[in-house]
PLY file of the C-alpha trace (Angstrom):
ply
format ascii 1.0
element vertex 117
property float x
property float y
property float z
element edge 116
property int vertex1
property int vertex2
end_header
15.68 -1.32 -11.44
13.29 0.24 -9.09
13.20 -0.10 -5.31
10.62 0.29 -2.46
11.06 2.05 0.82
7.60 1.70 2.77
7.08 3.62 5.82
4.47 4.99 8.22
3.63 1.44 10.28
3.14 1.43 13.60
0.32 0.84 16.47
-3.22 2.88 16.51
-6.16 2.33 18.48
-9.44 0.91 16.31
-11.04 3.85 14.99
-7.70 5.90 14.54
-5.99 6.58 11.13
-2.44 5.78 9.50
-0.55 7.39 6.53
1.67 4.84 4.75
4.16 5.78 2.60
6.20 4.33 -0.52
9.02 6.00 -1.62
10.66 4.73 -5.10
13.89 4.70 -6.74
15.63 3.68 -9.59
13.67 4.23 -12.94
11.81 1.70 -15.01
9.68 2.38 -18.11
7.66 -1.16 -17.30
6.11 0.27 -14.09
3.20 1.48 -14.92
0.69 0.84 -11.53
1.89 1.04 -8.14
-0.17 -1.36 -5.47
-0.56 -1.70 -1.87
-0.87 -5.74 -0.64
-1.29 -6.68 2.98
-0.44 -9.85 4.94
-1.45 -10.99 8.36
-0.69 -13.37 10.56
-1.19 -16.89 8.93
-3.09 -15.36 6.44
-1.95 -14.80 2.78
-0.83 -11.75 1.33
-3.83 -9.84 0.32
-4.54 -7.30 -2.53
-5.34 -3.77 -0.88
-5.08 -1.03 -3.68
-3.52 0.11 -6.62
-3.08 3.21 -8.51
-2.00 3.63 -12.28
0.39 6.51 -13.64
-2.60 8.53 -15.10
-4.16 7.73 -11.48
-6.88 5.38 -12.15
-7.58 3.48 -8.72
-8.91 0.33 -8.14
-9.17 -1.25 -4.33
-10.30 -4.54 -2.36
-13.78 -4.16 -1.80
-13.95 -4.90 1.49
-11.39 -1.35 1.84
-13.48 1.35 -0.14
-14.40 4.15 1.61
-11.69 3.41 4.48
-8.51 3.21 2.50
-7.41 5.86 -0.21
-4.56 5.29 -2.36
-2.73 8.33 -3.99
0.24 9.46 -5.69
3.14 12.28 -5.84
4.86 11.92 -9.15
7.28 14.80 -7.81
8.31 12.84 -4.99
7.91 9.21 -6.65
5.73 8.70 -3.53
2.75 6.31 -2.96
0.51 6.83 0.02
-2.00 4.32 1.59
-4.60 6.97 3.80
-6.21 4.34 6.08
-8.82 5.51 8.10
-11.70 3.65 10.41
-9.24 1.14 11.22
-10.35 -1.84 12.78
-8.06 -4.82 14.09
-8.16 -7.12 11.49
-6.47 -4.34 9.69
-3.34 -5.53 11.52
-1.04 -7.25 9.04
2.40 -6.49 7.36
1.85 -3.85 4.41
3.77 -4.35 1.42
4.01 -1.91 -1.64
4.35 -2.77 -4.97
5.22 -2.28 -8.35
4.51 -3.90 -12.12
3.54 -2.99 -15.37
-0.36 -3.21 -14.72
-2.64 -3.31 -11.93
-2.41 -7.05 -10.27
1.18 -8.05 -11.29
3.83 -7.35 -9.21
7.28 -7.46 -10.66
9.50 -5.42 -7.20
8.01 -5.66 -3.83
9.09 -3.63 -1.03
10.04 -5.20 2.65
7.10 -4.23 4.35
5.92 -1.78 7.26
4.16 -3.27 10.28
0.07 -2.37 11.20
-1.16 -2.90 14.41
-4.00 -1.86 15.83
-5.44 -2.35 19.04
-8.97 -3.28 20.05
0 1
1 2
2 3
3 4
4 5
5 6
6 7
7 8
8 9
9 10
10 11
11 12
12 13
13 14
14 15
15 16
16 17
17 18
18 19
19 20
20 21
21 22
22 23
23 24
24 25
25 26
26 27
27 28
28 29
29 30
30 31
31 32
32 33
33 34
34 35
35 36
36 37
37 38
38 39
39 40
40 41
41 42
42 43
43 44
44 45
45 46
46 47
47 48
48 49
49 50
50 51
51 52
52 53
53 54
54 55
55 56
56 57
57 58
58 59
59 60
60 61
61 62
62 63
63 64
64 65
65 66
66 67
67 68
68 69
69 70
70 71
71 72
72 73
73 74
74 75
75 76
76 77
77 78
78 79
79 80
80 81
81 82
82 83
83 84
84 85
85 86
86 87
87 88
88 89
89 90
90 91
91 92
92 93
93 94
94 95
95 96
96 97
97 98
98 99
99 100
100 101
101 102
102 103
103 104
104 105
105 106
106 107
107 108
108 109
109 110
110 111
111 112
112 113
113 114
114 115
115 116
Protein backbone atom coordinates (compact mmCIF):
# COMPACT_ATOMS: atom_id res chain seq x y z
CA UNK A 1 0.00 0.00 0.00
CA UNK A 2 1.55 3.26 -0.76
CA UNK A 3 1.31 6.47 1.24
CA UNK A 4 1.72 10.27 0.64
CA UNK A 5 3.58 12.76 2.73
CA UNK A 6 3.19 16.29 0.93
CA UNK A 7 5.17 19.11 2.10
CA UNK A 8 6.54 22.53 1.18
CA UNK A 9 3.03 24.75 1.74
CA UNK A 10 3.10 27.79 3.16
CA UNK A 11 2.51 31.74 2.40
CA UNK A 12 4.45 33.70 -0.61
CA UNK A 13 3.86 36.97 -1.97
CA UNK A 14 2.29 36.97 -5.84
CA UNK A 15 5.14 36.72 -8.02
CA UNK A 16 7.27 34.49 -5.56
CA UNK A 17 7.90 30.70 -6.03
CA UNK A 18 7.16 27.40 -3.93
CA UNK A 19 8.75 23.86 -4.04
CA UNK A 20 6.20 21.18 -3.06
CA UNK A 21 7.16 18.00 -2.19
CA UNK A 22 5.68 14.29 -2.15
CA UNK A 23 7.39 11.81 -0.46
CA UNK A 24 6.07 8.00 -0.95
CA UNK A 25 6.09 4.86 0.85
CA UNK A 26 5.04 1.54 0.77
CA UNK A 27 5.44 -0.20 -2.72
CA UNK A 28 2.80 -0.88 -5.31
CA UNK A 29 3.33 -2.31 -8.81
CA UNK A 30 -0.25 -0.49 -9.92
CA UNK A 31 1.24 3.03 -9.51
CA UNK A 32 2.33 3.93 -12.44
CA UNK A 33 1.72 8.14 -12.65
CA UNK A 34 2.05 10.31 -9.80
CA UNK A 35 -0.33 13.69 -9.96
CA UNK A 36 -0.58 16.92 -8.29
CA UNK A 37 -4.59 18.14 -7.72
CA UNK A 38 -5.43 21.41 -6.05
CA UNK A 39 -8.52 22.61 -4.13
CA UNK A 40 -9.59 26.04 -3.06
CA UNK A 41 -11.89 27.47 -1.12
CA UNK A 42 -15.47 26.42 -2.29
CA UNK A 43 -14.06 25.37 -5.31
CA UNK A 44 -13.58 21.67 -6.38
CA UNK A 45 -10.53 19.82 -6.37
CA UNK A 46 -8.74 20.61 -9.50
CA UNK A 47 -6.31 18.60 -11.76
CA UNK A 48 -2.76 20.39 -11.66
CA UNK A 49 -0.09 17.89 -13.09
CA UNK A 50 1.01 14.56 -13.45
CA UNK A 51 4.06 12.72 -14.24
CA UNK A 52 4.41 8.97 -15.42
CA UNK A 53 7.32 6.50 -14.28
CA UNK A 54 9.20 6.91 -17.66
CA UNK A 55 8.46 10.79 -16.95
CA UNK A 56 6.02 11.75 -19.49
CA UNK A 57 4.20 15.01 -18.12
CA UNK A 58 1.03 16.25 -18.79
CA UNK A 59 -0.45 19.59 -16.85
CA UNK A 60 -3.71 21.88 -16.59
CA UNK A 61 -3.42 24.26 -19.20
CA UNK A 62 -4.06 27.11 -17.51
CA UNK A 63 -0.44 25.97 -15.32
CA UNK A 64 2.14 25.44 -18.26
CA UNK A 65 4.97 27.39 -18.18
CA UNK A 66 4.39 28.30 -14.31
CA UNK A 67 4.22 24.90 -12.73
CA UNK A 68 6.82 22.01 -13.40
CA UNK A 69 6.28 18.66 -12.18
CA UNK A 70 9.32 16.26 -11.67
CA UNK A 71 10.48 13.20 -10.17
CA UNK A 72 13.38 11.46 -7.94
CA UNK A 73 12.97 7.76 -8.30
CA UNK A 74 15.96 7.52 -5.67
CA UNK A 75 14.12 9.33 -3.18
CA UNK A 76 10.43 8.18 -4.28
CA UNK A 77 9.95 11.99 -4.37
CA UNK A 78 7.49 14.13 -6.45
CA UNK A 79 8.03 17.84 -6.71
CA UNK A 80 5.49 20.55 -7.83
CA UNK A 81 8.13 23.81 -8.90
CA UNK A 82 5.52 26.62 -8.89
CA UNK A 83 6.67 29.73 -10.01
CA UNK A 84 4.79 33.26 -11.07
CA UNK A 85 2.38 32.60 -8.48
CA UNK A 86 -0.58 34.54 -8.43
CA UNK A 87 -3.46 34.40 -5.67
CA UNK A 88 -5.83 32.31 -7.10
CA UNK A 89 -3.06 29.85 -6.78
CA UNK A 90 -4.10 29.67 -3.12
CA UNK A 91 -5.83 26.34 -2.49
CA UNK A 92 -5.02 23.05 -0.57
CA UNK A 93 -2.48 20.86 -2.76
CA UNK A 94 -3.01 17.31 -2.77
CA UNK A 95 -0.65 14.60 -4.34
CA UNK A 96 -1.60 11.64 -5.85
CA UNK A 97 -1.17 8.34 -7.00
CA UNK A 98 -2.92 5.58 -9.60
CA UNK A 99 -2.13 3.40 -12.23
CA UNK A 100 -2.45 6.08 -15.12
CA UNK A 101 -2.53 9.67 -15.49
CA UNK A 102 -6.21 10.96 -14.23
CA UNK A 103 -7.14 8.14 -11.76
CA UNK A 104 -6.31 8.42 -8.43
CA UNK A 105 -6.36 5.32 -6.34
CA UNK A 106 -4.16 6.97 -2.67
CA UNK A 107 -4.35 10.61 -2.06
CA UNK A 108 -2.20 12.33 0.30
CA UNK A 109 -3.64 14.90 3.17
CA UNK A 110 -2.71 17.93 1.62
CA UNK A 111 -0.21 20.99 2.12
CA UNK A 112 -1.67 24.49 2.37
CA UNK A 113 -0.86 27.50 -0.57
CA UNK A 114 -1.33 30.86 0.18
CA UNK A 115 -0.34 33.60 -1.45
CA UNK A 116 -0.77 37.08 -0.87
CA UNK A 117 -1.78 39.87 -3.23
Amino acid sequence: QVHLVESGGGLVQAGGSLRLSCETSGTSFSINAMSWYRQAPGKQREFVAWITRGGSTNYADSLKGRFTISRDNGKNTVYLQMTSLKPEDTAVYYCAAGPVGFTVTTWGQGTQVTVSA
